[in-house]
N, C-alpha and C positions, 0 to 999 in steps of 0.2 A: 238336520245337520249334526255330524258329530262334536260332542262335548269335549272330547279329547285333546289338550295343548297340541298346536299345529306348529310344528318347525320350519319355516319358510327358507328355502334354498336361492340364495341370491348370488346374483355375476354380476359382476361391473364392466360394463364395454368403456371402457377409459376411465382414468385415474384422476379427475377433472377438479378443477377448484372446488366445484358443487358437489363433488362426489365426497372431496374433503368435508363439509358438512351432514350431508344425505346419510353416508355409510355408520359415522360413527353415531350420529342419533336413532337410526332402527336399528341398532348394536347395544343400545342401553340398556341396563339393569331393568328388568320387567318382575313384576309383582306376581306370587304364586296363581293369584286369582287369574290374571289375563291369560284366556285359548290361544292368544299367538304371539309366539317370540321370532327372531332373524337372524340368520346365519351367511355372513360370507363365505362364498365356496370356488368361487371362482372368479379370477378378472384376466382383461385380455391390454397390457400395454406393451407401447413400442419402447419403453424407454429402458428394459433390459430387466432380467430378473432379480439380480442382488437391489440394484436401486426401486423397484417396485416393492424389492421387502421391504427396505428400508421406510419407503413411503407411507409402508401399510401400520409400520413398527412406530413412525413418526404419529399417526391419528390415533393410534392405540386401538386399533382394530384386534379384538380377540384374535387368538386363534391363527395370526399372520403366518406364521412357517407352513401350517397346514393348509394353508389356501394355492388351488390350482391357480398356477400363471400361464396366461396364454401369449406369446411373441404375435399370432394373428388372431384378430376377433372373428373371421370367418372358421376358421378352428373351435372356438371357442363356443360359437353359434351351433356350428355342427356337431361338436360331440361331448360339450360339456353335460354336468349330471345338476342340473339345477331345475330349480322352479317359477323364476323370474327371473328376467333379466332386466338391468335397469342402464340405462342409454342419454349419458352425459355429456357426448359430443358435443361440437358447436351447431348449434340448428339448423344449415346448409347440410349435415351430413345427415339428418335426423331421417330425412326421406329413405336414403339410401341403407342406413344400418335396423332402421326398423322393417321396412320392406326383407331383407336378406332373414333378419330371424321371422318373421312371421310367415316366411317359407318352410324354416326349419321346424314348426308348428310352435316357438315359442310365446310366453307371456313375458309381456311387456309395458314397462312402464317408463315413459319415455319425459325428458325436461322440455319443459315449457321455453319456448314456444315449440308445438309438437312439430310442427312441419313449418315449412317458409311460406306456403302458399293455403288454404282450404281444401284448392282441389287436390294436392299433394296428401292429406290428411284424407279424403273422401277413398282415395283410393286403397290407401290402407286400411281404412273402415270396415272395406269393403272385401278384401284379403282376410283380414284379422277374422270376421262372422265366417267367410268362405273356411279357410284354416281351421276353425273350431279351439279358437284359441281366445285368452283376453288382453289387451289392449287398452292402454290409459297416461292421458296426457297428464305428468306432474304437476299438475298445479294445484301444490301444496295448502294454500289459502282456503281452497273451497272446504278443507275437510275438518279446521282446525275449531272449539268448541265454538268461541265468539260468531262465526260464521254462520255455523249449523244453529245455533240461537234465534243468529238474526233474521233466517231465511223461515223457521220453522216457527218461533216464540212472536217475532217484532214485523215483520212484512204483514202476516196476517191479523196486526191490532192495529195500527198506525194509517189505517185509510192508504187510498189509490196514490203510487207513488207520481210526483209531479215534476221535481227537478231534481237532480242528482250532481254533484261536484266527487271529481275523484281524480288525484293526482298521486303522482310518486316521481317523486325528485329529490334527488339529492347527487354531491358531489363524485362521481365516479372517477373521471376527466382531472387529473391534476398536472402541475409540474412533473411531478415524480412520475407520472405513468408514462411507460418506455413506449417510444412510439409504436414498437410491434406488439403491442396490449391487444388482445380478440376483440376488446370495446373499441379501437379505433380501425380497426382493419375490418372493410368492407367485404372483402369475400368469405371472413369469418361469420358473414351477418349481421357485423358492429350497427349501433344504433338505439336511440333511446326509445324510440315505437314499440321495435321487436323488444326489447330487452325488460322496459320499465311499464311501455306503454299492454304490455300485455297483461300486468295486474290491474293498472288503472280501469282498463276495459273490463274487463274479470269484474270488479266490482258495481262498474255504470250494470252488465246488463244482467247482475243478480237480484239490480233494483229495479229496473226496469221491465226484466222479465219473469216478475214473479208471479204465480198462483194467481195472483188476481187478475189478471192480464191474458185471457186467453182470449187466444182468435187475435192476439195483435203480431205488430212487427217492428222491429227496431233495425233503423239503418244509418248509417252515416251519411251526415247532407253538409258537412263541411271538415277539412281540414287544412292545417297551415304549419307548414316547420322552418327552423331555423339551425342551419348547420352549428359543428360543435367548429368554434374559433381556430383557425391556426394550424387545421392539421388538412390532410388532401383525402383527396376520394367524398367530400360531401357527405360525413357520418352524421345521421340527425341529432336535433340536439332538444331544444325548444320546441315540444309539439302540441299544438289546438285540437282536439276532433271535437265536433259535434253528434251527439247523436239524437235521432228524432224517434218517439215510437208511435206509431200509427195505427189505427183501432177500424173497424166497421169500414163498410161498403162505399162510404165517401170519402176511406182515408183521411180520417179528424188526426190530428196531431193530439195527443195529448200527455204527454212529458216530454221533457228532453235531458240530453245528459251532456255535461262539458266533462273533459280527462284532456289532461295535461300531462307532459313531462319533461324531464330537465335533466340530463348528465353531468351538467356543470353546475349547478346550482343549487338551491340554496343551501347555505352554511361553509365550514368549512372543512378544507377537502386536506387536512393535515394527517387527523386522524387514521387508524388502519380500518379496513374494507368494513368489516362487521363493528367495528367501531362507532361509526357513520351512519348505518343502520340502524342505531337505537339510541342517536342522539334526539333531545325532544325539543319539538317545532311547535311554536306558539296556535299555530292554527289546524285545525283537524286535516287530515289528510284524504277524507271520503264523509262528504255531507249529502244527507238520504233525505230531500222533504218531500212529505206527503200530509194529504189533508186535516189529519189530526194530531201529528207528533213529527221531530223531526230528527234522524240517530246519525251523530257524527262519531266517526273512529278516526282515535289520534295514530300520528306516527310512527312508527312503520306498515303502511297498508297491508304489505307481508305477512305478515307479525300481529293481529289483534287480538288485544285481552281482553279491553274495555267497549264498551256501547254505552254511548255518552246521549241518553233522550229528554227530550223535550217535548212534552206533553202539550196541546194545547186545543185539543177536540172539544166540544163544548160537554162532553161527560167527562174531562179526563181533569180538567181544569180545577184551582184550589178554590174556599169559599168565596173571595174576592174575585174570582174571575181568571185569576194571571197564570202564567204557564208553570207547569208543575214538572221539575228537574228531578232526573235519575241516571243515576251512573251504576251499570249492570257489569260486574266483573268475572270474564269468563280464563281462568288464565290455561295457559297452556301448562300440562300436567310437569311435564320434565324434556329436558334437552331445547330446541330449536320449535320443536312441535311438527317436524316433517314427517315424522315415523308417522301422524295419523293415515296420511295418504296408502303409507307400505300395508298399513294394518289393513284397507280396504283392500285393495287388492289382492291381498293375501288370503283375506277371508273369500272372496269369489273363487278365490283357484280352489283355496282346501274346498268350496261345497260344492264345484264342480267336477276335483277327486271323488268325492264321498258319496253324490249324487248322481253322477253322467251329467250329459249334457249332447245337447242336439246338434247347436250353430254357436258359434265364437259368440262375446260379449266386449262390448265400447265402452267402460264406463265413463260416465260424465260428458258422451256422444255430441249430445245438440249443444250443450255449452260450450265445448273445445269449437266447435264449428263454428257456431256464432260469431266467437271470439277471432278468429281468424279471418273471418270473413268481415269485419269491423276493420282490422291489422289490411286487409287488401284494399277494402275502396280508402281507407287515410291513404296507404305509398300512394295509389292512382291518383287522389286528391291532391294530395300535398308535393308530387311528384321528387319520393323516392324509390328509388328504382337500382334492383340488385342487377339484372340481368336475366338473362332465359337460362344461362347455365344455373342460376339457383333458387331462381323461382318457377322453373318450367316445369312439363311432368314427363322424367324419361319415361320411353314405353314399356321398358324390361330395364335389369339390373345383373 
């Protein structure tokens, strides 16, 4: 692989709340040492070109006058000069504008939730390897240090995981939020499943599904929602899954995983959006036990720095016998810590510049699946339900 600083050429298909986060964090000041820095080059909005400067001028996006603006993203797709594209829409359009570039042989890096459905996601998998291109669901948490610790450092010391708690709630839902908010409008996707319940799940089944666990399977064998109060169209609010993972030939259960979520709850919902997000809640927000240790990460599940464990294996234990506490602090280097996710993908495109390459690449493939397929049997369960216009699979686009 070449050692040479890589420039990564980024488009933005909409101008998106999350985009107001995303852009300006793989935009930050990078240290001489690090092979890859990011460059906005292009983005494609409806909302006109002086107010998309202004937009750009507003995040403090370097370099904003010189960035291509596209009035259509199909334009944008087709004849922009970039390296990745990254695809912030509301997750009902995720199908359709990922599908269009990975025609156009682009890389992409699309927000979580990647698709509405699995088999929506299967089928771009499926394009994307065909295409010869790469392809990768945002889900920024997986890549962030505390994570990559926990899964590489603390899964394989801590014995066979057995129960797992993992929730993400907090106040979204207030007085103040205007009733045409994308969080309460249903054919936006609105919902605390899609929305919240996507990290919660994210974390059940990187405890579940770890290295030590092969030859098993994890599925959902219960769910239960409660709408958000007061508003129409039934946007979930309050939601239970269960999951079970299931080992050998007789199908033994042996863990399970509870994720919860809440739009409306707990704390309070005064605050502004990221405000709220790193307000701190008395109890861990993701509890991991397994046979000999047990690691809880406080709030924000998004967001971890700390891996809070508790020792209690019969080697791990102090002279007296009793469990033996450690708090492992992994922080996030600078900004949000979203850039790590840009960095991976960036590094795949530059070694597949610098190397060739045969068939397209999925990263983080069977986990985005999984996860989704978790996110399908809860609606079936819990019975929510978008409709066939945004959870079906058109045949062409």
């Amino acid at each position: 692989m070449s050692t040479e600083r890589f420039t990564c050429r980024w488009a933005a298909l909409s101008l998106s709340n999350i985009a107001a986060v995303f852009l300006p964090d793989i935009l930050l000041p990078r240290d001489e040492s690090e092979s890859i820095v990011h460059k906005l080059v292009a983005a494609s909005t409806t909302s006109g070109q002086e107010r998309a400067t202004n937009w750009l001028k507003e995040h403090k996006i370097e370099g904003a006058e010189g960035i291509k603006l596209f009035h259509l993203w199909e334009e944008m797709l087709e004849t922009g000069d970039f390296d990745v594209v990254y695809i912030s829409t509301p997750h009902p359009l995720h199908y359709k504008h990922v599908r269009k570039a990975l025609e156009h042989k682009r890389n992409v890096l699309v927000e979580k939730p990647a698709t509405m459905t699995r088999a929506q996601y299967e089928s771009l998998v499926k394009l994307a390897v065909h295409q010869d291109v790469v392809l990768m669901e945002a889900m920024w948490t997986h890549y962030l240090p505390a994570t990559k610790y926990l899964q590489e450092e603390l899964l394989p010391k801590i014995g066979p995981v057995k129960r797992v708690y993992a929730d993400f709630s907090f106040p979204i839902v207030s007085p103040e939020l205007s009733v045409s908010s994308r969080f309460l409008e249903k054919q936006a996707g609105a919902g605390a499943l899609l929305d919240q319940g996507v990290y919660a799940l994210t974390w059940a089944d990187i405890a579940l599904n770890s290295p030590r666990t092969p030859g098993s399977t994890t599925q959902v064998v219960y769910a239960n929602t409660m709408p958000v109060p007061d508003v129409a169209h039934d946007i979930d609010d309050i939601n239970t899954v269960v999951l079970s993972r299931i080992e050998g030939p007789s199908d033994r259960q042996t863990a399970i995983g509870i994720v919860t979520t809440s739009m409306t709850l707990p704390g309070s919902n005064k605050p502004p959006f990221y405000r709220r997000l790193q307000a701190p809640r008395p109890a861990p927000a993701v509890l991991i036990q397994a046979t000999d240790a047990q690691v809880s990460i406080p709030f924000p599940p998004i967001r971890p720095q700390e891996l809070h464990v508790q020792w209690y294996g019969r080697e791990f234990v102090d002279e007296e016998g009793m469990e033996r506490e450690e708090v492992i602090r992994k922080p996030v280097e600078r900004g949000w810590g979203i850039w790590y996710q840009a960095d991976v993908i960036a590094a795949k495109v530059r070694e597949r510049q610098t190397e060739g390459s045969g068939e397209g690449v999925v990263i983080g493939k069977e986990e985005s699946l999984r996860v989704l397929g978790y996110l399908d049997e809860a609606r079936r369960i819990g019975g929510i339900r978008y409709g066939e216009e945004l959870e079906g699979l058109p045949p062409s686009i």
